[in-house]
PDB file with one MODEL, atoms N, CA, C and O in Angstrom:
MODEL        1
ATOM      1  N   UNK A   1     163.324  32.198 103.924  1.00  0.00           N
ATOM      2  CA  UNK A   1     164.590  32.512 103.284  1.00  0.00           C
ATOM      3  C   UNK A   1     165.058  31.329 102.436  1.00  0.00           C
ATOM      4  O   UNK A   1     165.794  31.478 101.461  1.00  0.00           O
ATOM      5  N   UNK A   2     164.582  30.111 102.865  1.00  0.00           N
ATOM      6  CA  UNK A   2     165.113  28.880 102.270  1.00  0.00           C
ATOM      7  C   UNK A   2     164.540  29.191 100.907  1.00  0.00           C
ATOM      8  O   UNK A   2     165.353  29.269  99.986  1.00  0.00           O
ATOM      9  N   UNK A   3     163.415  29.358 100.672  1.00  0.00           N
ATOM     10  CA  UNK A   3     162.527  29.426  99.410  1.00  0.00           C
ATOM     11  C   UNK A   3     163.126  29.848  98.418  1.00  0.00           C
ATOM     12  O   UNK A   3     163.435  29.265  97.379  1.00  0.00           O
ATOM     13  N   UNK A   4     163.440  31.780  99.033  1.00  0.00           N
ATOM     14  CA  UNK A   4     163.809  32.488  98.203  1.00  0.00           C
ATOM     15  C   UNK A   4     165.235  32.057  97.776  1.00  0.00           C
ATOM     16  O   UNK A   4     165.565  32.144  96.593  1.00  0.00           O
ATOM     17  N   UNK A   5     166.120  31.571  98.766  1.00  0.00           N
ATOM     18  CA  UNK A   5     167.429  31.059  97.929  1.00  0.00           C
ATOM     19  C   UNK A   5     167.420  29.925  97.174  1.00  0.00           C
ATOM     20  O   UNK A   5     168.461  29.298  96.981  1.00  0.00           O
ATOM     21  N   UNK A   6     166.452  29.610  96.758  1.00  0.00           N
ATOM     22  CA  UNK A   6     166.240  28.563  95.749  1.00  0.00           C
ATOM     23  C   UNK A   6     165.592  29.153  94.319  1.00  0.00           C
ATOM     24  O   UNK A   6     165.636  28.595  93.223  1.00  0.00           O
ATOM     25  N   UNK A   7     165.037  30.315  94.615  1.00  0.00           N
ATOM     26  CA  UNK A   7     164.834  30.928  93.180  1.00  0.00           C
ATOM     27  C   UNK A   7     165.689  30.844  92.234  1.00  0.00           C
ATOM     28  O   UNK A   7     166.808  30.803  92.745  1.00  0.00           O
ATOM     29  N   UNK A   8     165.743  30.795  91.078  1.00  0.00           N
ATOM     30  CA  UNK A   8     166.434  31.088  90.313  1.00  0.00           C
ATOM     31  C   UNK A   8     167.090  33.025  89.937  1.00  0.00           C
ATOM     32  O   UNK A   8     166.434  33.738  90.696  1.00  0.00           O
ATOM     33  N   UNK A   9     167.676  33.558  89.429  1.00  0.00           N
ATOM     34  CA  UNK A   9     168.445  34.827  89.589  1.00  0.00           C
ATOM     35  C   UNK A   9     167.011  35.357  88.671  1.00  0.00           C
ATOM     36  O   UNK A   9     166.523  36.377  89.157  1.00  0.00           O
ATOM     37  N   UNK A  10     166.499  34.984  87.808  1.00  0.00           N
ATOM     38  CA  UNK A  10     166.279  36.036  86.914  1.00  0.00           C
ATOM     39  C   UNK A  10     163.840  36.036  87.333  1.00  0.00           C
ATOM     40  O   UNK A  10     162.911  36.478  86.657  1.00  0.00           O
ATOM     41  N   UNK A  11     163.876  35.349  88.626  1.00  0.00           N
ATOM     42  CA  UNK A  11     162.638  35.131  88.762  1.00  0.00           C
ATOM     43  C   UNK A  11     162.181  36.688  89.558  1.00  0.00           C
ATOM     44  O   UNK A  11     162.735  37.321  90.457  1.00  0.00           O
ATOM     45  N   UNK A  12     161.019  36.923  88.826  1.00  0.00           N
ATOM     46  CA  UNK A  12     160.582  38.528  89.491  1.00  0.00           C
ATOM     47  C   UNK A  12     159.087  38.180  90.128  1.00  0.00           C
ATOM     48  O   UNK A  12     158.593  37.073  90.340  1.00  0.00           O
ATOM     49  N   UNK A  13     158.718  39.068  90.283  1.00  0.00           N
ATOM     50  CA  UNK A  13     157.137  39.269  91.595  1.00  0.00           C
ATOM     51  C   UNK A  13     156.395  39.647  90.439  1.00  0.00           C
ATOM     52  O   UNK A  13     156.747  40.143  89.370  1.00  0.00           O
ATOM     53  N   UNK A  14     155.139  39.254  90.954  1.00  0.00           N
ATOM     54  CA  UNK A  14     153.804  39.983  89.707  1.00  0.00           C
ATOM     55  C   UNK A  14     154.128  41.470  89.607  1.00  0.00           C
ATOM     56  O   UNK A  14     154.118  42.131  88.569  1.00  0.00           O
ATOM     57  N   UNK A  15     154.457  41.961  91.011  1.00  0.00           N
ATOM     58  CA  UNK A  15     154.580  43.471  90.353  1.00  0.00           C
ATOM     59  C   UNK A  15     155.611  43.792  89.761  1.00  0.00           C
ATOM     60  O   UNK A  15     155.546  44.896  89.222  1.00  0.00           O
ATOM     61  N   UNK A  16     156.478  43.290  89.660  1.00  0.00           N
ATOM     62  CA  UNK A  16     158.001  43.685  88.945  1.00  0.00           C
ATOM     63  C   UNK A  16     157.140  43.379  87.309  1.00  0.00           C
ATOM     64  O   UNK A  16     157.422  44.192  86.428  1.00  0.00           O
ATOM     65  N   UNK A  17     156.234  42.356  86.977  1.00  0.00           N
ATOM     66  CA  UNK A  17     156.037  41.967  85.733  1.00  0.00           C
ATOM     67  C   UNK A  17     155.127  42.869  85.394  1.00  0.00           C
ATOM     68  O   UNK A  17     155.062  43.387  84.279  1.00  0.00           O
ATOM     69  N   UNK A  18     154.243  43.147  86.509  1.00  0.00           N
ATOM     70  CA  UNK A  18     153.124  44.280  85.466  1.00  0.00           C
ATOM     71  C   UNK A  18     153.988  45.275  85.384  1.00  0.00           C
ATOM     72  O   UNK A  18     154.409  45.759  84.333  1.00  0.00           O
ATOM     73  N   UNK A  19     154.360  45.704  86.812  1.00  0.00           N
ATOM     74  CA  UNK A  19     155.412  47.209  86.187  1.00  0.00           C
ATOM     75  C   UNK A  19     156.326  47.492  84.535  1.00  0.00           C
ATOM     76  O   UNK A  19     156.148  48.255  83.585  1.00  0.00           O
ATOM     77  N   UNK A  20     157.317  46.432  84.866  1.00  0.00           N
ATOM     78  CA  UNK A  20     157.201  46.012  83.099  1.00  0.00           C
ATOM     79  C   UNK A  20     156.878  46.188  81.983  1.00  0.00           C
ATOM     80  O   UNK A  20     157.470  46.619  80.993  1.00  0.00           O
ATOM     81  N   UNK A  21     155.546  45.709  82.236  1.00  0.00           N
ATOM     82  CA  UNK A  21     154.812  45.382  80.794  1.00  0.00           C
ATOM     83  C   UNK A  21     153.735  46.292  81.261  1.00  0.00           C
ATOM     84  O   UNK A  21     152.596  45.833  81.168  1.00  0.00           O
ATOM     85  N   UNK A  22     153.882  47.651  81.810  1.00  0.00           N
ATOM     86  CA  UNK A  22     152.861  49.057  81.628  1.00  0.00           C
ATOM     87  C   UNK A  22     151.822  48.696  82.304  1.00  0.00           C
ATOM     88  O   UNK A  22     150.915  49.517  82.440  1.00  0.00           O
ATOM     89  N   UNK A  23     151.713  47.458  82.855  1.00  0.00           N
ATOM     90  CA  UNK A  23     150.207  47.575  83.357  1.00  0.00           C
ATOM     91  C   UNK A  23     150.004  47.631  84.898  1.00  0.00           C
ATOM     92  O   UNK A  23     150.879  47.399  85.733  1.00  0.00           O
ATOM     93  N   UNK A  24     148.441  48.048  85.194  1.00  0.00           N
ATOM     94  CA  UNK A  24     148.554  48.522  86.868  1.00  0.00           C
ATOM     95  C   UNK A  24     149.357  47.556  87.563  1.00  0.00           C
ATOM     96  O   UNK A  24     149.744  46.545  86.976  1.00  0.00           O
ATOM     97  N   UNK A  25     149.637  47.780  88.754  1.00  0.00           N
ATOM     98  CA  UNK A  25     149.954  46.714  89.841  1.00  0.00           C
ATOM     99  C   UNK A  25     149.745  47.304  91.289  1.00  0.00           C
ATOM    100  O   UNK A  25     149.673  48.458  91.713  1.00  0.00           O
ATOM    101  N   UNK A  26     149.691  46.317  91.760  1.00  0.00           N
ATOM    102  CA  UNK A  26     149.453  46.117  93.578  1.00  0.00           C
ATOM    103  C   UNK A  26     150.124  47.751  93.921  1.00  0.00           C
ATOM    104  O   UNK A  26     149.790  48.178  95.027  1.00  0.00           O
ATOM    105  N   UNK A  27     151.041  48.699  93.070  1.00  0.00           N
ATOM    106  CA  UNK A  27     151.499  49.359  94.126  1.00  0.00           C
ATOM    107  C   UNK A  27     150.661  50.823  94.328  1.00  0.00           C
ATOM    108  O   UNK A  27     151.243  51.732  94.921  1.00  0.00           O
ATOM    109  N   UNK A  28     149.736  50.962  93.989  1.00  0.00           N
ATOM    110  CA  UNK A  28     148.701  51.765  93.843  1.00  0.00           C
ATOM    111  C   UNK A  28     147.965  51.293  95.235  1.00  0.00           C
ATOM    112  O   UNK A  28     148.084  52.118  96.141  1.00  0.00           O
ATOM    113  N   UNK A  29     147.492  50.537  95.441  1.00  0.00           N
ATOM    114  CA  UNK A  29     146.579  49.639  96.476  1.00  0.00           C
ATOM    115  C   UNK A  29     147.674  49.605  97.591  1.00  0.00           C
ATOM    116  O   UNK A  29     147.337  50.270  98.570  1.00  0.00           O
ATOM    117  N   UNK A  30     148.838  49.035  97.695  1.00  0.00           N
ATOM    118  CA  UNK A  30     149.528  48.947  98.675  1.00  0.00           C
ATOM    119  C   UNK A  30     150.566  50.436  99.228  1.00  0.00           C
ATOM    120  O   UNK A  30     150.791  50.731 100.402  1.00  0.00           O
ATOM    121  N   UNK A  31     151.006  51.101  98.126  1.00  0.00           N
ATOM    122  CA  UNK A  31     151.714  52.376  98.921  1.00  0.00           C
ATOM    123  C   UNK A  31     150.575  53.530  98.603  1.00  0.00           C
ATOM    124  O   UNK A  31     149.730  53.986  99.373  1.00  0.00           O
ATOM    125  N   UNK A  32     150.814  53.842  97.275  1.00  0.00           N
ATOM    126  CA  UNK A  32     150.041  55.230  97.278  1.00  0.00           C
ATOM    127  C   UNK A  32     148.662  55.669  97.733  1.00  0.00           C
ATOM    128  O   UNK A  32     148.410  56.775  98.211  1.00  0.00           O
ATOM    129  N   UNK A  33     147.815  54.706  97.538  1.00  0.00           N
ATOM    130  CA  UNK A  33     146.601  54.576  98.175  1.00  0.00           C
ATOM    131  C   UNK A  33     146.799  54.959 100.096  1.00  0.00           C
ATOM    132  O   UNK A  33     146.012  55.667 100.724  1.00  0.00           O
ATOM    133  N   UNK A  34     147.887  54.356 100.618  1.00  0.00           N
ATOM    134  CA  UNK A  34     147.899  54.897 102.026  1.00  0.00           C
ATOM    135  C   UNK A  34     148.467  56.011 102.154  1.00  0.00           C
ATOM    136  O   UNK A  34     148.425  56.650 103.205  1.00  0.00           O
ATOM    137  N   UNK A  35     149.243  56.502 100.812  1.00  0.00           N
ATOM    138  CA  UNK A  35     149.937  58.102 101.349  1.00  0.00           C
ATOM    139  C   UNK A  35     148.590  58.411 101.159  1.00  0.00           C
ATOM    140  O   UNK A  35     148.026  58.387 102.253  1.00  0.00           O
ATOM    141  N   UNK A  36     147.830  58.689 100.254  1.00  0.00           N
ATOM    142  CA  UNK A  36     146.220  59.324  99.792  1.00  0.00           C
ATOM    143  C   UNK A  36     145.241  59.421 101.318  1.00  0.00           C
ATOM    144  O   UNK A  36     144.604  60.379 101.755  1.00  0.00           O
ATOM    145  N   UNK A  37     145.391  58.258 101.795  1.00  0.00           N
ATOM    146  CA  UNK A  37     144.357  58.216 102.569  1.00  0.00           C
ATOM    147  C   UNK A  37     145.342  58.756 103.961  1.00  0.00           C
ATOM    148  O   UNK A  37     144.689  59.091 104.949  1.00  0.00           O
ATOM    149  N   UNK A  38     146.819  58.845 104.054  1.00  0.00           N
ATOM    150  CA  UNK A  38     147.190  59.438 105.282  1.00  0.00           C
ATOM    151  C   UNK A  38     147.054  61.274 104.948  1.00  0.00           C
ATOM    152  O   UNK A  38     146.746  62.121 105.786  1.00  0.00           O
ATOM    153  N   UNK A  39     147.359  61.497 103.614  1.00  0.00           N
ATOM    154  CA  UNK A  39     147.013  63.522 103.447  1.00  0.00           C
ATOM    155  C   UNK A  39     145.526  63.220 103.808  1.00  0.00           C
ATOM    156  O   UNK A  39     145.191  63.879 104.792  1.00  0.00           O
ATOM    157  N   UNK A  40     144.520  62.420 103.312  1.00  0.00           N
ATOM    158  CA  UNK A  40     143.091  63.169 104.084  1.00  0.00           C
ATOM    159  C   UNK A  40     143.027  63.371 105.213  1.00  0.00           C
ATOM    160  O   UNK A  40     142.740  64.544 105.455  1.00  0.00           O
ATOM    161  N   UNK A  41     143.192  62.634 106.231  1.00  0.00           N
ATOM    162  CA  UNK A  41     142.823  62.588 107.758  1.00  0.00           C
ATOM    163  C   UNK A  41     144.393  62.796 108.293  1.00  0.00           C
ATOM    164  O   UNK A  41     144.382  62.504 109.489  1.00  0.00           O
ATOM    165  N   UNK A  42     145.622  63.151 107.915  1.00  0.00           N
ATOM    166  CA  UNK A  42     146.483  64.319 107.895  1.00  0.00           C
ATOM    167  C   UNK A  42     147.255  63.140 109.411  1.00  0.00           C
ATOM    168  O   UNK A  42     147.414  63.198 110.631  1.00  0.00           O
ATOM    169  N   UNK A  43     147.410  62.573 108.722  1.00  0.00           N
ATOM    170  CA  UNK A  43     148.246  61.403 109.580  1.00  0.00           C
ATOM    171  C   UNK A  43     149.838  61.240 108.903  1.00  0.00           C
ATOM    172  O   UNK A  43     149.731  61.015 107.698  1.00  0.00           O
ATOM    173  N   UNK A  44     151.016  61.284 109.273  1.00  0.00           N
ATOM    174  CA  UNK A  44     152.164  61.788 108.992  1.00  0.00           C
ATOM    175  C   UNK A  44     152.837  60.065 108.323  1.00  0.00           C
ATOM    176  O   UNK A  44     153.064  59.199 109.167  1.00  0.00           O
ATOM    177  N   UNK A  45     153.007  59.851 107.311  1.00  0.00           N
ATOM    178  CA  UNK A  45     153.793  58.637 106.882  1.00  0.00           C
ATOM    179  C   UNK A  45     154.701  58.556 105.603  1.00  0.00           C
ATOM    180  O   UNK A  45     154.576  58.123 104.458  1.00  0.00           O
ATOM    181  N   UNK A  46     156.000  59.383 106.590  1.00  0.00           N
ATOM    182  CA  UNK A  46     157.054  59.654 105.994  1.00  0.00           C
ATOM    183  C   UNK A  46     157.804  58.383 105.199  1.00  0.00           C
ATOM    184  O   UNK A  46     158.321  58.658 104.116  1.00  0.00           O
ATOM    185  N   UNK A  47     157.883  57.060 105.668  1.00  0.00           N
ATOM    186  CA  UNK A  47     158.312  56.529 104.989  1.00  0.00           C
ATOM    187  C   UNK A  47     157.762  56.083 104.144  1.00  0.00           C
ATOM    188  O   UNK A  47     158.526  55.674 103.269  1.00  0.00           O
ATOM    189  N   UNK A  48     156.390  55.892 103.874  1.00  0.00           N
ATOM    190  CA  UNK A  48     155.219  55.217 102.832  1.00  0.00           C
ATOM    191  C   UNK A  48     155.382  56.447 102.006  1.00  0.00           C
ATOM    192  O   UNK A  48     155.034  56.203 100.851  1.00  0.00           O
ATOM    193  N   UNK A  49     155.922  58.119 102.220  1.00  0.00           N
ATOM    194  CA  UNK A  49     155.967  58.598 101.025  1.00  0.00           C
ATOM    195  C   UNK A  49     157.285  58.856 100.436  1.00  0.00           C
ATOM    196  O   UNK A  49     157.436  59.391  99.337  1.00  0.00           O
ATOM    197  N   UNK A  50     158.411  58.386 101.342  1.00  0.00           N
ATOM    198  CA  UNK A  50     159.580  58.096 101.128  1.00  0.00           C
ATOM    199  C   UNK A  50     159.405  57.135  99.509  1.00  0.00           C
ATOM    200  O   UNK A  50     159.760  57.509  98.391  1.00  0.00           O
ATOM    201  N   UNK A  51     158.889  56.120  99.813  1.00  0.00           N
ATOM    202  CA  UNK A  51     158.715  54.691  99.572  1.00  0.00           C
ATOM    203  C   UNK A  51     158.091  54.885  98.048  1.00  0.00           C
ATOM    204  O   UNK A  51     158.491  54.322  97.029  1.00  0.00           O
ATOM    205  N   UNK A  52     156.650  56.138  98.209  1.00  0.00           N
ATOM    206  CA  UNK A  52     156.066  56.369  96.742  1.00  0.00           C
ATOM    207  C   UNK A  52     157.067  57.240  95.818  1.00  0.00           C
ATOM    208  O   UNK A  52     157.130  57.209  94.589  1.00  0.00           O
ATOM    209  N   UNK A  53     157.818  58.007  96.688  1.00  0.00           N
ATOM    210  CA  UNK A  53     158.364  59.276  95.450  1.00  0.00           C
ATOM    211  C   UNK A  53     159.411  58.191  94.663  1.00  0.00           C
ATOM    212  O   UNK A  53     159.595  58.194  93.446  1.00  0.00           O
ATOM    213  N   UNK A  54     160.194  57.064  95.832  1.00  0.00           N
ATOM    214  CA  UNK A  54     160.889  56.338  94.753  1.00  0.00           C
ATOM    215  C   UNK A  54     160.251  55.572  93.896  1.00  0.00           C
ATOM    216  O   UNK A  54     160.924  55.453  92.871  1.00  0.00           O
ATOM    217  N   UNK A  55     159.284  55.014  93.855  1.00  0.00           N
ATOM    218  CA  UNK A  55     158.942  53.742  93.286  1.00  0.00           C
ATOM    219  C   UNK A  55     158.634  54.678  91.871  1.00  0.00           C
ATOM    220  O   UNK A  55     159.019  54.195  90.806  1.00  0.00           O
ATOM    221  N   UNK A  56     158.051  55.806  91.859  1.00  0.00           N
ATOM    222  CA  UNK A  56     157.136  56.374  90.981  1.00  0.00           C
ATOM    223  C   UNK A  56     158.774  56.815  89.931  1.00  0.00           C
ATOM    224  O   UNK A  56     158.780  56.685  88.707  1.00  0.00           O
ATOM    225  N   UNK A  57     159.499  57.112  90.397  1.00  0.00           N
ATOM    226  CA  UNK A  57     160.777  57.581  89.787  1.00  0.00           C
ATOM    227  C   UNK A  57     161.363  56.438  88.779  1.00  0.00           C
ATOM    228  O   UNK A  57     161.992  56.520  87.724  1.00  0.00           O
ATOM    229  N   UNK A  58     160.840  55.227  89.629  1.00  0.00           N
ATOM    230  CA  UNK A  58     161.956  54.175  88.866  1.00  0.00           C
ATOM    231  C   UNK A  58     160.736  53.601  88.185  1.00  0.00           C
ATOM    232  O   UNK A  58     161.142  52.614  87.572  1.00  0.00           O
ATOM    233  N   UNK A  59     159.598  53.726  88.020  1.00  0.00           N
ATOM    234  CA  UNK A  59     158.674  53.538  87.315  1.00  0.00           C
ATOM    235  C   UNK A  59     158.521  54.059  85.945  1.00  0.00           C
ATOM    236  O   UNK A  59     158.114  53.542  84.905  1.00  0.00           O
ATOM    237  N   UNK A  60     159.233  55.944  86.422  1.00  0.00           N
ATOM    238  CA  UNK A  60     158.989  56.709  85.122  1.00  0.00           C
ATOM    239  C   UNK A  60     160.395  56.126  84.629  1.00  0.00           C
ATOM    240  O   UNK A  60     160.329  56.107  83.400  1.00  0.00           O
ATOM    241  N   UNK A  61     161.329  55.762  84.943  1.00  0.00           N
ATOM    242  CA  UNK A  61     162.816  55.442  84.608  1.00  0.00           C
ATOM    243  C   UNK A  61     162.521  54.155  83.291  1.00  0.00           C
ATOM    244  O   UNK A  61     162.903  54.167  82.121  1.00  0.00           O
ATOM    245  N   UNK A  62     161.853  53.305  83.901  1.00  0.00           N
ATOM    246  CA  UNK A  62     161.243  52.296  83.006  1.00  0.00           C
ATOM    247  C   UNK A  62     160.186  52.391  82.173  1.00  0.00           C
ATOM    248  O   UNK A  62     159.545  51.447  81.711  1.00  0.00           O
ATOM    249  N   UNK A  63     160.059  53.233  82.038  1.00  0.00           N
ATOM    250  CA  UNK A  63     158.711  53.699  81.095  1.00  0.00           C
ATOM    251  C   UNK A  63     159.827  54.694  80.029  1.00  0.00           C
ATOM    252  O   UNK A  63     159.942  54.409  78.837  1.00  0.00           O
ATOM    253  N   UNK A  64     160.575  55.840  80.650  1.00  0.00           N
ATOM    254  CA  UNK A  64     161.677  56.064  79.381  1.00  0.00           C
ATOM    255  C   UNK A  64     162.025  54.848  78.862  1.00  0.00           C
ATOM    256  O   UNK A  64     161.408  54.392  77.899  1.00  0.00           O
ATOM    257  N   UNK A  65     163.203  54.091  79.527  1.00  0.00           N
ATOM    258  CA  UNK A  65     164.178  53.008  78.998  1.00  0.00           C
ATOM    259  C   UNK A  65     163.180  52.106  78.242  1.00  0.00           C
ATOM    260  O   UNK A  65     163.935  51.303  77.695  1.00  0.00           O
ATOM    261  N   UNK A  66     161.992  51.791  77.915  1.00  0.00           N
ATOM    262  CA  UNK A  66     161.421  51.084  77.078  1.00  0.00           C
ATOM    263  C   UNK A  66     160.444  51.685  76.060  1.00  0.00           C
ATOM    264  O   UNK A  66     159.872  50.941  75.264  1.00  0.00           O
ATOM    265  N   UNK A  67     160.273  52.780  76.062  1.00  0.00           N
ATOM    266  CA  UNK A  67     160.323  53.540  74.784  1.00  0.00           C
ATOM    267  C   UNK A  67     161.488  54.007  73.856  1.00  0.00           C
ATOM    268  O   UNK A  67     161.363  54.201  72.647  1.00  0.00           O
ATOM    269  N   UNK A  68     162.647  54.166  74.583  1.00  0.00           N
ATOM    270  CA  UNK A  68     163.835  54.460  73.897  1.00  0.00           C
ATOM    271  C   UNK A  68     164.487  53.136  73.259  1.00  0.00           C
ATOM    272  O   UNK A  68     165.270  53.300  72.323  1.00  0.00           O
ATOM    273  N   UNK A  69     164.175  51.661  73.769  1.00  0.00           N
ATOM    274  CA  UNK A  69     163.921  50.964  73.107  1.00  0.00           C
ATOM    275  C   UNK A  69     163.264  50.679  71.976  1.00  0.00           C
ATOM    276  O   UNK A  69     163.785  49.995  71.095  1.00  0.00           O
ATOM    277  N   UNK A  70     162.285  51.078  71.901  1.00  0.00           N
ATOM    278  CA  UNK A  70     161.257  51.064  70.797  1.00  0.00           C
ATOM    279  C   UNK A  70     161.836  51.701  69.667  1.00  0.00           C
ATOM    280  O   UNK A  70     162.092  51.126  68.609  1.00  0.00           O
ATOM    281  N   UNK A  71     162.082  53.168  69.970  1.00  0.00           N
ATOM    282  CA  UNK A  71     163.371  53.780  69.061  1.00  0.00           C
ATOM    283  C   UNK A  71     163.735  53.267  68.246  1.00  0.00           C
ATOM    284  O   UNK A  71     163.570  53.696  67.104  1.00  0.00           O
ATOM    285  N   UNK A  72     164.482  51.954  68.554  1.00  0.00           N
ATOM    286  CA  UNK A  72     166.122  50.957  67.917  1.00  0.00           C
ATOM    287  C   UNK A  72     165.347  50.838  67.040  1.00  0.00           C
ATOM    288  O   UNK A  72     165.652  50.206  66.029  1.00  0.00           O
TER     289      UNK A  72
ENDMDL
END
């Protein structure tokens, strides 16, 4: 915790930066990849798909808001 309150406000995670800038990131490998592999073998992980329907939402949210940029 010490660390992180020493960040500065405007410092983000690799995935906040690829997300960003359109390109893959970790969250393929880390969430959706385990909802994928919990529907095959039919293992129940409500919050890991809790977890994908948002991420994917605020993903497409940022993928509008920076084309509608482009717009200007």
């Amino acid at each position: 915790m010490q660390i992180l309150s020493n960040l500065p406000p405007e410092a983000t995670t690799s995935m906040q930066r690829d997300v960003m800038a359109h390109r893959p990131s970790e969250v393929d490998g880390l969430v959706y990849e385990v909802v994928r592999m919990a529907h095959r073998y039919q293992v129940p992980v409500p919050a890991y798909e809790k977890v994908a329907q948002k991420l994917q939402g605020e993903i497409m949210c940022k993928k509008i808001l920076t084309q509608k940029e482009m717009w200007r």
